[in-house]
MARLOVO-465208 format. One record per residue (C-alpha): residue in three letters; x negated, y negated, z. Coordinates in steps of 0.5 Angstrom, whole numbers, plus 2048, in hexadecimal, padded with zeros to 3 digits. Layout:
N
@code->ALA&px->X&py->Y&pz->Z .
...
***
This chain:
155
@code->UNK&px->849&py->84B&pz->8AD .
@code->UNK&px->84D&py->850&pz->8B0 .
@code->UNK&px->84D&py->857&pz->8AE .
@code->UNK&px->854&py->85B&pz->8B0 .
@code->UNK&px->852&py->863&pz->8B2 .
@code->UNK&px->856&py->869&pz->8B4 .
@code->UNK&px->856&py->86B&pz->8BA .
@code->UNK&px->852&py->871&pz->8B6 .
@code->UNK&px->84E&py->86B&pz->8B4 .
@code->UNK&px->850&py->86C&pz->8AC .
@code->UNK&px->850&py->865&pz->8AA .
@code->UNK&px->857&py->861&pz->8A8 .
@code->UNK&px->855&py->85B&pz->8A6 .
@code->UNK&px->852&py->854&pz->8A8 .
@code->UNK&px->855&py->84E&pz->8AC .
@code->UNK&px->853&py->848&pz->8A7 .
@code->UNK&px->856&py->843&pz->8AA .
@code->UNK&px->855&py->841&pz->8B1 .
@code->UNK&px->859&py->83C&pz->8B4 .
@code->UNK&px->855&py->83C&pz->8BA .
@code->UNK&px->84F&py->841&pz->8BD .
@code->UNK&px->84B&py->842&pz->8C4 .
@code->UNK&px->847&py->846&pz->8C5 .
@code->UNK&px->843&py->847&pz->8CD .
@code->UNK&px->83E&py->84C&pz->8CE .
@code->UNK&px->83A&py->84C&pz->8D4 .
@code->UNK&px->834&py->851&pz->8D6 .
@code->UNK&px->836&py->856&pz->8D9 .
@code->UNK&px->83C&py->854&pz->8DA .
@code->UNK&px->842&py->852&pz->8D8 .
@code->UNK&px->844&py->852&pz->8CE .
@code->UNK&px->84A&py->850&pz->8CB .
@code->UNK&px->84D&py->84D&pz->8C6 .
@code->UNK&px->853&py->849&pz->8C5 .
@code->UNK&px->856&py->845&pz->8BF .
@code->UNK&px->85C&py->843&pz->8BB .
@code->UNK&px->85C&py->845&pz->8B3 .
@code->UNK&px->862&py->845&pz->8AE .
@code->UNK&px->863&py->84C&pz->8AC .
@code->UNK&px->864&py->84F&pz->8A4 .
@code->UNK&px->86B&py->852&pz->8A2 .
@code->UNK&px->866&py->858&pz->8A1 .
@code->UNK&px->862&py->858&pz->8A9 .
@code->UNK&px->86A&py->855&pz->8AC .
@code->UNK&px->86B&py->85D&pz->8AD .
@code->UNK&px->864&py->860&pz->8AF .
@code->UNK&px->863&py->85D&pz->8B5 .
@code->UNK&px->865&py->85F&pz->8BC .
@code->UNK&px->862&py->861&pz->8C2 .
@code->UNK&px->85E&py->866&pz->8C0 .
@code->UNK&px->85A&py->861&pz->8BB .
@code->UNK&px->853&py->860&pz->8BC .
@code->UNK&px->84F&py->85A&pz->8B9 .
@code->UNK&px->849&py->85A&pz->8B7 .
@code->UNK&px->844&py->853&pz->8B7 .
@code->UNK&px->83C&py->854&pz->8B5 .
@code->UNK&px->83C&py->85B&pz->8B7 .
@code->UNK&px->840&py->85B&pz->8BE .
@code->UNK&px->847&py->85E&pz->8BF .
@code->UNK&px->84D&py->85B&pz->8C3 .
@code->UNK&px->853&py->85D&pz->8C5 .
@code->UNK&px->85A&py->85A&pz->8C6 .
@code->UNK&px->85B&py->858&pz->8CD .
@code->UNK&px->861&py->853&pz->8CA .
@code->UNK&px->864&py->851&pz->8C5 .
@code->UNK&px->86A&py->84E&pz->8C2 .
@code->UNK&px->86D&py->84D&pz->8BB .
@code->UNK&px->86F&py->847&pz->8B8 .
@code->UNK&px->875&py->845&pz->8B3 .
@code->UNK&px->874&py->83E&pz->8B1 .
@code->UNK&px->878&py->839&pz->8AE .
@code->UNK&px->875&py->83A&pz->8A7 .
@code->UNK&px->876&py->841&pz->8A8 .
@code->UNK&px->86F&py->843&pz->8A9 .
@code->UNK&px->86D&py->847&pz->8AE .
@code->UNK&px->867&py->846&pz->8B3 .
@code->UNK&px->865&py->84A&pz->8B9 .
@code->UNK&px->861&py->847&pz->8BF .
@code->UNK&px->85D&py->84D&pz->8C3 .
@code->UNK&px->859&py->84E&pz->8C9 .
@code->UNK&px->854&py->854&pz->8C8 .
@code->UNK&px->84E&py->858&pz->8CC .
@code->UNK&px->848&py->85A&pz->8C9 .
@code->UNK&px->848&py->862&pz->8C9 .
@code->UNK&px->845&py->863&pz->8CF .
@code->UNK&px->84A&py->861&pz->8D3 .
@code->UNK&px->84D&py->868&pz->8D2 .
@code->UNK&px->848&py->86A&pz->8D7 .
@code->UNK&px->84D&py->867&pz->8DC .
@code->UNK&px->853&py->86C&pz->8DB .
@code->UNK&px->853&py->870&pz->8E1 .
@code->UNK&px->853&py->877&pz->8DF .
@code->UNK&px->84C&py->875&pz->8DF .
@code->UNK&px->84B&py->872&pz->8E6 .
@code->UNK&px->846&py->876&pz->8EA .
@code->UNK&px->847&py->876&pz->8F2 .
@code->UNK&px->840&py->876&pz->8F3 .
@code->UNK&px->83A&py->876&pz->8EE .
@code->UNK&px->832&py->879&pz->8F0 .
@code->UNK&px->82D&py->87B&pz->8EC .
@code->UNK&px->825&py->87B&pz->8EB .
@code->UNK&px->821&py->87A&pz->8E4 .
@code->UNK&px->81F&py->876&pz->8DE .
@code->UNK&px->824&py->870&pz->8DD .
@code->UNK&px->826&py->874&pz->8D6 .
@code->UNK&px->828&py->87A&pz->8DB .
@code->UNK&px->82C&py->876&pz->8E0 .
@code->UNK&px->830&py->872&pz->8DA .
@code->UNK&px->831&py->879&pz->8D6 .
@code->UNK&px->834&py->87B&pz->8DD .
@code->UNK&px->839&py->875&pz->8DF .
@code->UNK&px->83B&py->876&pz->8D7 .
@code->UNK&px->83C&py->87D&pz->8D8 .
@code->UNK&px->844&py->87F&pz->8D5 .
@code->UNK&px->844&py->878&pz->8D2 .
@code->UNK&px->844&py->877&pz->8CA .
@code->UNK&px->83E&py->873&pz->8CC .
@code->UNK&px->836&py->875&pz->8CB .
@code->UNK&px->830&py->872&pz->8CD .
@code->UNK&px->82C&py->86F&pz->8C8 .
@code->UNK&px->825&py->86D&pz->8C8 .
@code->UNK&px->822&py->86B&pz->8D0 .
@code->UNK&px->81C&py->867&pz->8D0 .
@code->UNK&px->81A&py->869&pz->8D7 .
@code->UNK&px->818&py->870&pz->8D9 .
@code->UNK&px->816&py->870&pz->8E1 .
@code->UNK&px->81A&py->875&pz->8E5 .
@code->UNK&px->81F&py->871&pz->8EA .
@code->UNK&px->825&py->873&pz->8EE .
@code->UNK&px->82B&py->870&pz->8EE .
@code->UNK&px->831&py->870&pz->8F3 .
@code->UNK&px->838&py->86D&pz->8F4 .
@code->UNK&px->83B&py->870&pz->8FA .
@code->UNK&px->842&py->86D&pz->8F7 .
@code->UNK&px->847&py->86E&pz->8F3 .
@code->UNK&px->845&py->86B&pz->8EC .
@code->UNK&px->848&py->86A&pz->8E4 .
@code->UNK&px->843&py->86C&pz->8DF .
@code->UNK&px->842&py->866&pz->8DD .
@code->UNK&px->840&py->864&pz->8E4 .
@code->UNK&px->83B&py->868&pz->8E5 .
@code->UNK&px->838&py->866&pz->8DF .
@code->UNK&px->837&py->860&pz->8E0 .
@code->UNK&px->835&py->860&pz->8E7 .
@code->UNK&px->830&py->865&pz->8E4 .
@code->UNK&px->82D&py->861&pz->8DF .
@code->UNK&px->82D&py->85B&pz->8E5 .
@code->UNK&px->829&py->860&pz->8E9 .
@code->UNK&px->824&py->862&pz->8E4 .
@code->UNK&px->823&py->85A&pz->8E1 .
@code->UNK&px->826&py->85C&pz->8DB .
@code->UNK&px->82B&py->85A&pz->8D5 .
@code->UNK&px->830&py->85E&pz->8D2 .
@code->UNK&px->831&py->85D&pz->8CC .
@code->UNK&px->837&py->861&pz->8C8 .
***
């Protein structure tokens, strides 16, 4: 079941029939989610490229999508979409250049830092320095930490 959200994350409504679904997540790495549904009278309107769906406790946005008339006059809507974090890529966020010292909590708080994200429970607690002497997205930087630290991220 797909769950069809608000960009303010108020629920809209529910996608329950679902043509065709795929859903790819890697560890720290790429999460997305595609598929194909037949949309009510009452959801046809509310989706757009603001729509956020949300499938066992993750959040996707739209990448692309495309509705449908068909024959019978139903209406159905194919969608590529990507997992929340992808936001992290928006280049507002890019940074030049990233140094910082401290518990892996600390740096993940700083690489989040002016973001809608925060850092939530971090098993480790060794004080490390992560550097990257090149321009990065947030995400980058994330996963090239986690990759660093031997970890996984979990959103």
């Amino acid at each position: 079941m797909i769950k069809v959200l608000a960009s303010g994350m108020g629920r809209l409504g529910t996608l329950k029939s679902v043509s065709s679904v795929s859903r790819y997540e890697e560890i720290n790495g790429e999460n997305t989610l595609d598929f194909t549904a037949d949309l009510n009278d009452r959801l046809r309107d509310l989706i757009d490229e603001t729509t956020i769906f949300e499938v066992d406790a993750n959040f996707f946005d739209i990448a692309l999508f495309k509705k449908n008339v068909n024959e019978d006059f139903t209406v159905t809507i194919e969608v590529e979409s990507e997992h929340v974090s992808y936001r992290l890529n928006n280049p507002a966020y890019n940074v030049e250049y990233f140094t910082e010292m401290g518990t892996p909590s600390y740096i993940l708080g700083k690489i989040l830092e002016g973001t809608d994200f925060t850092v939530g429970t971090v098993e480790m607690t060794t004080v490390e320095t992560y550097s990257a002497q090149e321009a990065k997205s947030r995400r980058q930087l994330l996963m090239e930490f986690a990759a660093y630290e031997d970890g996984e991220l979990i959103f």
